[in-house]
Every structure is written in structure tokens, then in C-alpha cells.
N, C-alpha and C positions, 0 to 999 in steps of 0.2 A: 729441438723437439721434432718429431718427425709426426709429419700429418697424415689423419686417419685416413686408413685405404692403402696406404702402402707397405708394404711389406717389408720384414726386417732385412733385406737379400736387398731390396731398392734403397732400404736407409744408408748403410752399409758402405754400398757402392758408389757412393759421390750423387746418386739422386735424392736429394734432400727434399725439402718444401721449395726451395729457391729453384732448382732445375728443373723441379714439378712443374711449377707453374710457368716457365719460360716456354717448356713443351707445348703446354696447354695453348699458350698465345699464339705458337707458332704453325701449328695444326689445330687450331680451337673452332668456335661456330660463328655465325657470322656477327652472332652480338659481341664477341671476345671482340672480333676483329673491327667493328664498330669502334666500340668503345676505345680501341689501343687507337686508332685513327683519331681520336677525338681528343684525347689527351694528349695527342702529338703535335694536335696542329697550332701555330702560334699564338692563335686570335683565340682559337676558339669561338662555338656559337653565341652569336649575340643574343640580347637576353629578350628577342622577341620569339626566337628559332630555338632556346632549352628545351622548351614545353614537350615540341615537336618532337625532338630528338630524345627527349627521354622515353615519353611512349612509344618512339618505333622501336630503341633499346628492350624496354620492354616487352614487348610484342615478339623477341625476337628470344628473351633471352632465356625464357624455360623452358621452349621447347629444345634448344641448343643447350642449355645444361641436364636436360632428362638424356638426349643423344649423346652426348660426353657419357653420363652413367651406364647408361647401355654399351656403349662402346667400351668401356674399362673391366665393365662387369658381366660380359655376355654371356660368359658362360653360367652365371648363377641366374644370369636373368633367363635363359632356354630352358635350364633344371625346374624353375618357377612358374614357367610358364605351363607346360609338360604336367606337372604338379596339380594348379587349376583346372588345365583340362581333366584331367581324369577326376579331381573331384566333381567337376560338373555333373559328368558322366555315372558315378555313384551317386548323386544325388537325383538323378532322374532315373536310374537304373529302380532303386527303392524309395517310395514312397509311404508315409512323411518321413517315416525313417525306421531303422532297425531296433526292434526290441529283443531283451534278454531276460531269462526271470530273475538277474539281482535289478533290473531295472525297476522291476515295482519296489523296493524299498525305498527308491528315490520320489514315485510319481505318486506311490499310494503308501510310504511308511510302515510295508508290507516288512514283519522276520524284524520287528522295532529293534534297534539295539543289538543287532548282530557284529555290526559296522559304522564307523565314520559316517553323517552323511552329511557333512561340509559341499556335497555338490549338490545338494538339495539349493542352496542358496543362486548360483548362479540359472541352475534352473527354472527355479519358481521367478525368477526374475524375469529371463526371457519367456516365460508361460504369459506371464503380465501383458505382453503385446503381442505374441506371436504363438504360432503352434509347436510342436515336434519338428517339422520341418526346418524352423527358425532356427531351432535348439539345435539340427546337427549344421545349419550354415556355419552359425557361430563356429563350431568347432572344426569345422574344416578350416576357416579364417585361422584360427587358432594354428593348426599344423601350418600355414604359410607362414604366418607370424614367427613359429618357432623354429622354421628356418633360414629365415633373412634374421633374426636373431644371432644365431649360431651363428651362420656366417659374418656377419658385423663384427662379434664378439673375435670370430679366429682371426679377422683381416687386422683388426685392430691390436692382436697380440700379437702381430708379425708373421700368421702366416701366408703364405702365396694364394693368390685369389684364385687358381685353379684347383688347388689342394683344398681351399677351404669349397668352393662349390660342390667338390666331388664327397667331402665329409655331409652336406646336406642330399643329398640325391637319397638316402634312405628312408627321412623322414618325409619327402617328399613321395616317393616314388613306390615305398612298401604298403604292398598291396594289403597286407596285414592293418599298418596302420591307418589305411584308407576305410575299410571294413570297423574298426575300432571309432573312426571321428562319426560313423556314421549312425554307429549303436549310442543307446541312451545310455551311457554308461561313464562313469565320474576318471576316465584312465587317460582320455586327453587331458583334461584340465589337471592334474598327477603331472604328467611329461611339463605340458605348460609352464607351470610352477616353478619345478625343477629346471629350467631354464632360465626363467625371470631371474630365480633366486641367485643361480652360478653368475647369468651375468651383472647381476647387481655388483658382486665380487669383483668380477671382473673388468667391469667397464673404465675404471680407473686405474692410471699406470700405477698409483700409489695408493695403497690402500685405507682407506681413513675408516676413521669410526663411524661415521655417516654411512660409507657402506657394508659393513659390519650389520648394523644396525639393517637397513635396508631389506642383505642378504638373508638376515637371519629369521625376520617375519616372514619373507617369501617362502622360504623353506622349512619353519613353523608350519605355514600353513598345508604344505604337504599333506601332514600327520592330519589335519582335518577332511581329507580328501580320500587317503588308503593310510591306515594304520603305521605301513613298514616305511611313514616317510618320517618315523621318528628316528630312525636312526641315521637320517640327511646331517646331524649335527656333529657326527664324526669327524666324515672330510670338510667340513665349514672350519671346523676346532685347527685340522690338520693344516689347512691352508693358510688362516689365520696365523698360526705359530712360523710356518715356511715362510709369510710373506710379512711378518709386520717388521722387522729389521729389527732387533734385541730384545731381550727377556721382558723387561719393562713393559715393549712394548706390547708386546705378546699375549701377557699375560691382561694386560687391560680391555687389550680387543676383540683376546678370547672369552670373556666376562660379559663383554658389549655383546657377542654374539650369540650368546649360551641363552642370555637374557633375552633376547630380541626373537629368539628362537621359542622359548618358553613361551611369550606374550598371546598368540594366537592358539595353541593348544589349552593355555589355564583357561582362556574368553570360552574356549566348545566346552570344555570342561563344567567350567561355571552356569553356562546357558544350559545344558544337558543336566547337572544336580537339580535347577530351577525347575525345568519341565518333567522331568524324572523319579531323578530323591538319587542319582547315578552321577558320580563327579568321576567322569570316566569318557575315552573315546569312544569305548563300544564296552558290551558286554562278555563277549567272547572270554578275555581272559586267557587266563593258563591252557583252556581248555579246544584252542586254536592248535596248538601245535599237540594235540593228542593221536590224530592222523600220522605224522609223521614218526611219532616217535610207537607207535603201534606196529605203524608197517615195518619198522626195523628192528622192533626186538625179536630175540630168541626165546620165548615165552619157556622154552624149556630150562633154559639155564637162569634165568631172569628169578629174581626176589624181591617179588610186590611188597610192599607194603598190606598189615592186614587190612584185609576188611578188600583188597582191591586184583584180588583173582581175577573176578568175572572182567576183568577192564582188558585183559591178553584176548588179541583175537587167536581165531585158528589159522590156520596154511592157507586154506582157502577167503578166509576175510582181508587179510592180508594181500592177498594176492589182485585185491579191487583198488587199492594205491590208496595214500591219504586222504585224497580227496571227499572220497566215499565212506570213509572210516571218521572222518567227521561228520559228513552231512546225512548218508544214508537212513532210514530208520530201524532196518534191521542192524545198524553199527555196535559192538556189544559197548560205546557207550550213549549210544540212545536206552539201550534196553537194561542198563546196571539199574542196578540199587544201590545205595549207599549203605553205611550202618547210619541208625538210630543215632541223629544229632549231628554227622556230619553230610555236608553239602556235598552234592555232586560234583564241581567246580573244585571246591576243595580234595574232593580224595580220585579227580583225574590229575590234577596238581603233582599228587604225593606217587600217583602211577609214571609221570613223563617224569619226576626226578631222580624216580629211579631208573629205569631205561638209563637217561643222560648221564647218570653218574657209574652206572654199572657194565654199561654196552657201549659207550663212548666208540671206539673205532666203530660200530655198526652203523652209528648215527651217522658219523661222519661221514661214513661211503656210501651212504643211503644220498646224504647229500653233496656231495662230488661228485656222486654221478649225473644226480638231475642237472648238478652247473654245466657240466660236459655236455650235454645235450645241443647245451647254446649253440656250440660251432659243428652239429654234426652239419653235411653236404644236404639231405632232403629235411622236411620237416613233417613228419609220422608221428604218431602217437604211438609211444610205447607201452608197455605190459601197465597197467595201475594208472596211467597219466588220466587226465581230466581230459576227454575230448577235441582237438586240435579243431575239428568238423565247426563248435562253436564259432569260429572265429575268422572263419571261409565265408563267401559268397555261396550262396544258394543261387540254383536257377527259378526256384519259385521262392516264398515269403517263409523266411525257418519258423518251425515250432518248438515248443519246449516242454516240459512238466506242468507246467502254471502261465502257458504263453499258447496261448492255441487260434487261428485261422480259420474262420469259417467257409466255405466255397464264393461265400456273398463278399470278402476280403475284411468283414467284422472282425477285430481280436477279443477273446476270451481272456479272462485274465481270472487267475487262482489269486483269493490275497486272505495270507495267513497274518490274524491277528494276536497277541499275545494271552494266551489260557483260550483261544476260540477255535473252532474249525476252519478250513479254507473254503471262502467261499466264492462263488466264479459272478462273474460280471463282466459286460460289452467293457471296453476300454472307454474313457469319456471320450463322447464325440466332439468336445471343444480340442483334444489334444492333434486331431487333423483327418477325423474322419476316418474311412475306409481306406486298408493299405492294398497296394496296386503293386506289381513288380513289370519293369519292362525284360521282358525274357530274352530277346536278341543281347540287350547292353549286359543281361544278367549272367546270360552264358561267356558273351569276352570277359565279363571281369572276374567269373571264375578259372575261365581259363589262360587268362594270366596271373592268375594268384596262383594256380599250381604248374603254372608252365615256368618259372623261374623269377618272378613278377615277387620277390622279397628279398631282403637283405639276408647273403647265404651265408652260413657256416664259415667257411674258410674265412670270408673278407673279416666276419666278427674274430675270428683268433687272430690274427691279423693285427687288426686294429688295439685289442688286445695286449699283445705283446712289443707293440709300439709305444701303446698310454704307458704300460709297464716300464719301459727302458727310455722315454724319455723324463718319466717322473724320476727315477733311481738318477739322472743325469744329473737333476735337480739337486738334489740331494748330496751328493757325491763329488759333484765337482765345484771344487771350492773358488776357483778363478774363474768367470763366464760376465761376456760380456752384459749392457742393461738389457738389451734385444733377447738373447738369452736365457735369461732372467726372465723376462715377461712368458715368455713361451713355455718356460718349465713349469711355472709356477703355476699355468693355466692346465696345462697336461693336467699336472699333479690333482687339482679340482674335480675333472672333469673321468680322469681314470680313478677317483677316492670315491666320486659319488656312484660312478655306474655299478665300480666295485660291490660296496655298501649296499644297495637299494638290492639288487639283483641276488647277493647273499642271504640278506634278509628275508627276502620273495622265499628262495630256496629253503630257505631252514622249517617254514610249512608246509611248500608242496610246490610241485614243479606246475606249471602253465605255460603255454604260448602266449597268453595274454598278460603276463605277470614280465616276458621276456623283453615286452616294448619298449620301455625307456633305454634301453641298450642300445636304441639309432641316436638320443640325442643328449645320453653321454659316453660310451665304450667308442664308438665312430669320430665323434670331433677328438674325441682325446686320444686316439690312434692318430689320428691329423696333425696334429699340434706335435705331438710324438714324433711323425714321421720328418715337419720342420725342424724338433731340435737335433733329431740326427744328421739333417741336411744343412742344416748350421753349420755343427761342430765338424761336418765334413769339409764344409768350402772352408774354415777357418785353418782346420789344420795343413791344409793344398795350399792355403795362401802363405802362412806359416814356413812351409817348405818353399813354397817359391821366392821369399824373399833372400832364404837362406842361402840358395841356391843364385841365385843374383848376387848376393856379397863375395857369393866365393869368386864368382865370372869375372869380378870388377878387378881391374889390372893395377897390379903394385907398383909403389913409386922406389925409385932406384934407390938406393942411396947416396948422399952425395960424397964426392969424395976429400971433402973439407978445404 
């Protein structure tokens, strides 16, 4: 069994656990070298001189095995470092923290029932003892957490501790995501999640029910945080069947995890009918994806459904992207009518089925295109996109619709309640007072947010096309060693979930902010990818060179009787 931290390339090669630790003794710290002295010596300490000798053992021996850690792992430990610093810096740059206006459905249940609000819960929990402030520490913690995560998870599946550090350097270092742990906003604890949950999966070389089970609540909960993490249960399903070893098996753990995935969605469900009379995530419904499927139809060739004309926008409505085609007020399905007895919800339903059923290719390239987006070289906001500007540093304190800044650094806040007007009010001053912006730290961090300060384009197709070709490895190659094995099966997770979530995202409307979880899963599963082709590389060169050594080897005569 090869011990955690080392890599399949160190398994492999004759450095086992046995040679590990021989290294370790022979360059170790000075408690190693204590202690190897101590069981060498014949006598040993009498038993007035243990006491002694254990406490200086001790005294000796964490800070020499934190140095050992450091030393194995320096490079994740400088990415990490690096990491903190700059969140520091964002969190003194903006004070207490960054608001948005879907933040108010969280702090004031503003727009009820639009959305998920599972992150109302860790919130209101750190509200309990602490301010806004507290609530983005947490979350920065959070972005640490889930890259010593990641990395644990790739060292641990065999890959190289430089490969797997340089797959965390996004989450850590993208300026985007910096800007995101800092806003009040439920999309860290999303990423978060999605992490816990792949490495619940993952943390075991063998998969058992237990983590089945585990994975499949973590990634349950998802779907109570953003909506599109209902479809996390795909690649759970996919990996589950790749990795439980026979049908039998498969099909039981597939069962375990369907189940275990469902558990946390019925609980919001249930809690939401109670408080409600709504056994439901959110209210949205069908009528989420009516933006997208607006802005792509051909309203000229298109056959609505009766009663649902008025739902086709014009060239020019169309032309403001789905974003605004949902939300807007002027959107013509804010402003439709329905007929007499049927619901609103109901006959945009019967409008996006037709679009999808009758313009199919328009849908499609409508969203192809926004997936393409991901690996363009800059990051712009295009023709209809939702703002990119959101989700930038400002040099002073951003405003919004229903988010507004007084010159005294009071916040205004618009909060729309369900059949009422909006009405404006100071933010509470328990949530951390008047907001402050340090303008020096505000200008460097937007000017490494847009001086190249995010994970580009290229590295994401990249990575990409790595997760892709080392999952298909998976798959495809029927002989692979167990190291192998560990490595594919992780890819294959890790490129199924980025996959999925990010499709999803797309299928109602493209965002920069909807793009995030793509550092921590499209990037480790490029990693893990990039290991199993540097696998199957050293194996085949070794493959040949032994062949190539049989042939070298000199024949014996024969004799001649």
C-alpha cells in the first residue's frame, strides 16, 4: 500500500512506504535523529532519565515534522501562502464586505422564492456572533480549505505534488474568486460543497457505501445552495458505475447515492411546503429558462402555442440577452397576459417547449456559444451578457439597483416583498456598520484583476481537453495498472462534474459568475488528466526499454552434444 503523499511515479519506482521512510531518517529532524539514537542505543534511558527524554522528544518533534511538511510540499505551501496574503488584502481593501442585490434575498428574504436559499443557514449562523465581516472571513477560509482539499485529494490519487499544487493556484490566486468569497453571496459555499462532496468519493482507494452515502448528501446539498447543483448527481451516478467493480455492485451504490443525494433536497423541500404551502427549491420553475429560450428563437418562423404570441420578443428585446429577458420589467414576459384560467408559469412553459422542440439547433448554438466563452484569451462582456463589471473590484464601494451608498458610506437597500412595493431602508447597523473602501489596496486589486490576475482562457481549454482524454483513458483502456486506475477514475469525477454544472449554468444564461466552479473542477481534472497521460507515457518507454534490453542480452551457443 503506498502512503499518502506520494505519488504514483514514487509508488512505481521502487519508493515505497519502506524507502520513504528510510530517506526520512537519513535526512530527517533532529527528533527523527533523537529518537533513531535512542533505540539504538543498548541500555537505553533508565527509567529515571524517560521522563526527560520524552519531553525533549517532544519539544522537538512538531516543529521538525511541520519542517519535513514544508519541505515535501513547498510548493503548495508558497501558492497558500500567496493565497492568504492577498485575501488579507481584499479584506481590508473592503469593508465589512461586498454587497450585491441577490444579497438581500439572503440578509432580508428580499424577491421570496425566486431561489434556493440553503445559504441563508450558514449565514444566519455566523450573524449569531459576528458581523458581515465575519461572514466573508469564513469564506475566505473556505477558498483555503478548498485548495489544500484539492490538493490532498490529487496527491492522494497519484498525482505529482508539483502538478497537483499548480492545479490549486486558480482557486487560490483568481482574482474573480477573490472578489466572489468577498461578496455576500451563496457561490463560495456552491464551490465548497462541490468539493467536500467529489472528495468524500474520492478519499478512499476503494469505494464503499459509506462514501456513496457521504458523497451523495454533500452534493445533495448543492441543489439547496444554487439550483443547477441538481444535476451534480450525474457524474456521482457515472463514477459510481466506473468505479464500483461489477453490475451488482454498481447498481447498489448507484441506489445508495441517488438516495443519499435526494435526502437534503426532500429536507428544503419539506421545510419550504411548511413555511410556504411550496414543496419546491425555488419558485422560478419552467419560467427560468424563458430568457434563453427567447433570445434564440426566430419569432418569425416559430409556432407558439395559442394564447402565447405576446411571449416572442422583438429584434431589439432580444438583442438585451436572457438575463434581462427574465428579469427586466419591460421583458414581454413581465408584461403578458395569459388567457382566462391559465397561469403565467404555465403558458411560458408551453412557449420554451416550443422554441426547444421546434428551433432545437438555434437553442443549441445560442448555448455553445456561451460555453465557448469560457476559454476566450480576455474576459469582456459580450453583446446580451449579464455585466462582467459585477464582479470586478471597484475603486470605490459598487452600487446597484436596490444597493446604494451614501457619501456618509451608509447602504440603502431596496427590499422587494411578495404582492408589495420596494421599499428602501439603511442596511442594519448590527450587520457591521458603515462601509469604508481602502482606495490604494482598491486600485491594485483591480488592477490585477484586469491586468491578468484570473485563470485564462487557454489554460481552461487546456485543462479541458486533458480531463477529456484522460477520462476516455479510463474508459477505453481495459488493461491499466491500480495507480492508474485511481487516477482515471478521479479525472473522470472531476471532468463529469465541471462538465455538468457549467452546462447547466449555460442552458439559462451565460455569467462570469456562474463560470467559477471551473477552477475547482475543469483544472484538477486537467491535472489528474495530464498525470494519466504521463503515466501511460513512462509505462510505455518502460515497456520499450525492457524490450529492447531482451533483445541486447547475448545468446547462448549451442552446444554441440
Amino acid at each position: 500500500m503506498r502512503m499518502p503523499g506520494t505519488s504514483a511515479g514514487q509508488a512505481s519506482s521502487g519508493s515505497g512506504p519502506g524507502s520513504a521512510v528510510a530517506g526520512e531518517r537519513a535526512g530527517g529532524s533532529p527528533a527523527q535523529e533523537a529518537a533513531a539514537n535512542a533505540s539504538a542505543s543498548p541500555g537505553g534511558d533508565s527509567g529515571g532519565d524517560a521522563p526527560a527524554s520524552s519531553r525533549r522528544l517532544a519539544r522537538y518533534a512538531l516543529p521538525g515534522r511541520c519542517l519535513a511538511l514544508l519541505r515535501g510540499h513547498w510548493l503548495a505551501a508558497v501558492l497558500l501562502t500567496a493565497g492568504l496574503v492577498v485575501r488579507v488584502l481584499v479584506m481590508v481593501a473592503y469593508r465589512p464586505a461586498l454587497l450585491y442585490v441577490d444579497t438581500l434575498k439572503y440578509l432580508y428574504s428580499s424577491w421570496a422564492g425566486s431561489d434556493p436559499v440553503g445559504y441563508k443557514v450558514p449565514l444566519k449562523l455566523i450573524l449569531l456572533v459576528g458581523n458581515l465581516q465575519a461572514v466573508v472571513a469564513v469564506q475566505h477560509l473556505l477558498g483555503l480549505a478548498m485548495a489544500v482539499a484539492l490538493y490532498a485529494v490529487l496527491v492522494r490519487r497519484g498525482t505529482a505534488r508539483w502538478l497537483a499544487a499548480i492545479a490549486i493556484a486558480p482557486v487560490l490566486l483568481d482574482a474573480y474568486q477573490l472578489q466572489m468569497e468577498q461578496t455576500i453571496m451563496p457561490d463560495v459555499w456552491f464551490e465548497a460543497l462541490i468539493v467536500a462532496g467529489l472528495a468524500a468519493l474520492l478519499w478512499k482507494p476503494v469505494l464503499s457505501t459509506g462514501s456513496c452515502v457521504a458523497g451523495g448528501i454533500i452534493l445533495g446539498s448543492c441543489a439547496t445552495v444554487r439550483q443547477v447543483g441538481e444535476i451534480l448527481v450525474v457524474p456521482a451516478v457515472i463514477f459510481v458505475i466506473a468505479a464500483a467493480g461489477g453490475w451488482r455492485q454498481a447498481i447498489r451504490k448507484s441506489i445508495a447515492v441517488c438516495i443519499a443525494f435526494a435526502v437534503p433536497i426532500v429536507f428544503y423541500c419539506a421545510a419550504s411546503y411548511d413555511l410556504t404551502g411550496q414543496f419546491s427549491l425555488s419558485r422560478s420553475g419552467v419560467a427560468a429558462t424563458y430568457g434563453r429560450m427567447a433570445a434564440a428563437a426566430d419569432c418569425a418562423t416559430l409556432k407558439p402555442p395559442a394564447g402565447t404570441r405576446g411571449l416572442c420578443p422583438s429584434a431589439a428585446e432580444q438583442r438585451v440577452g436572457p438575463d434581462r429577458l427574465d428579469h427586466d420589467a419591460n421583458s414581454p414576459a413581465k408584461l403578458f397576459t395569459p388567457a382566462p384560467g391559465v397561469s403565467r408559469n404555465a403558458a411560458i412553459g408551453e412557449f420554451d417547449r416550443a422554441v426547444l422542440e421546434q428551433q432545437t439547433p438555434r437553442v443549441a448554438a445560442a448555448i455553445g456559444n456561451d460555453a465557448l466563452k469560457l476559454f476566450a484569451v480576455d474576459r469582456v462582456t459580450s453583446a446580451g451578457d449579464t455585466p462582467i463589471t459585477r464582479w470586478q473590484f471597484q475603486r470605490g464601494y459598487p452600487s446597484y439597483m436596490d444597493v446604494a451608498v451614501t457619501s456618509a458610506g451608509i447602504v440603502i437597500v431596496g427590499l422587494k416583498q411578495v404582492g408589495g412595493p420596494i421599499v428602501y431602508a439603511p442596511l442594519n447597523p448590527a450587520y457591521g456598520g458603515r462601509v469604508s473602501v481602502s482606495r490604494p489596496l482598491a486600485a491594485f486589486l483591480r488592477s490585477y484583476q484586469l491586468d491578468g490576475g484570473y485563470t485564462p482562457g487557454p489554460l481552461l481549454l487546456l485543462a479541458t481537453l486533458l480531463g477529456l482524454a484522460g477520462s476516455l483513458a479510463g474508459l477505453l483502456r481495459r488493461r491499466a495498472s491500480a495507480a492508474q486506475r485511481q487516477l482515471t477514475l478521479a479525472c473522470l469525477l472531476f471532468f463529469t462534474a465541471g462538465v455538468a454544472d457549467l452546462a447547466m449554468s449555460d442552458l439559462f444564461e451565460f455569467s462570469w459568475r456562474y463560470q467559477l466552479p471551473a477552477t475547482v473542477t475543469l483544472i484538477p481534472g486537467g491535472a489528474l488528466g495530464a498525470a494519466v497521460i504521463i503515466g501511460w507515457a513512462r509505462s510505455r518507454l518502460g515497456r520499450r526499454a525492457d524490450a529492447d534490453s531482451r533483445d541486447q542480452e547475448p545468446q547462448l551457443a549451442p552446444s554441440a552434444g
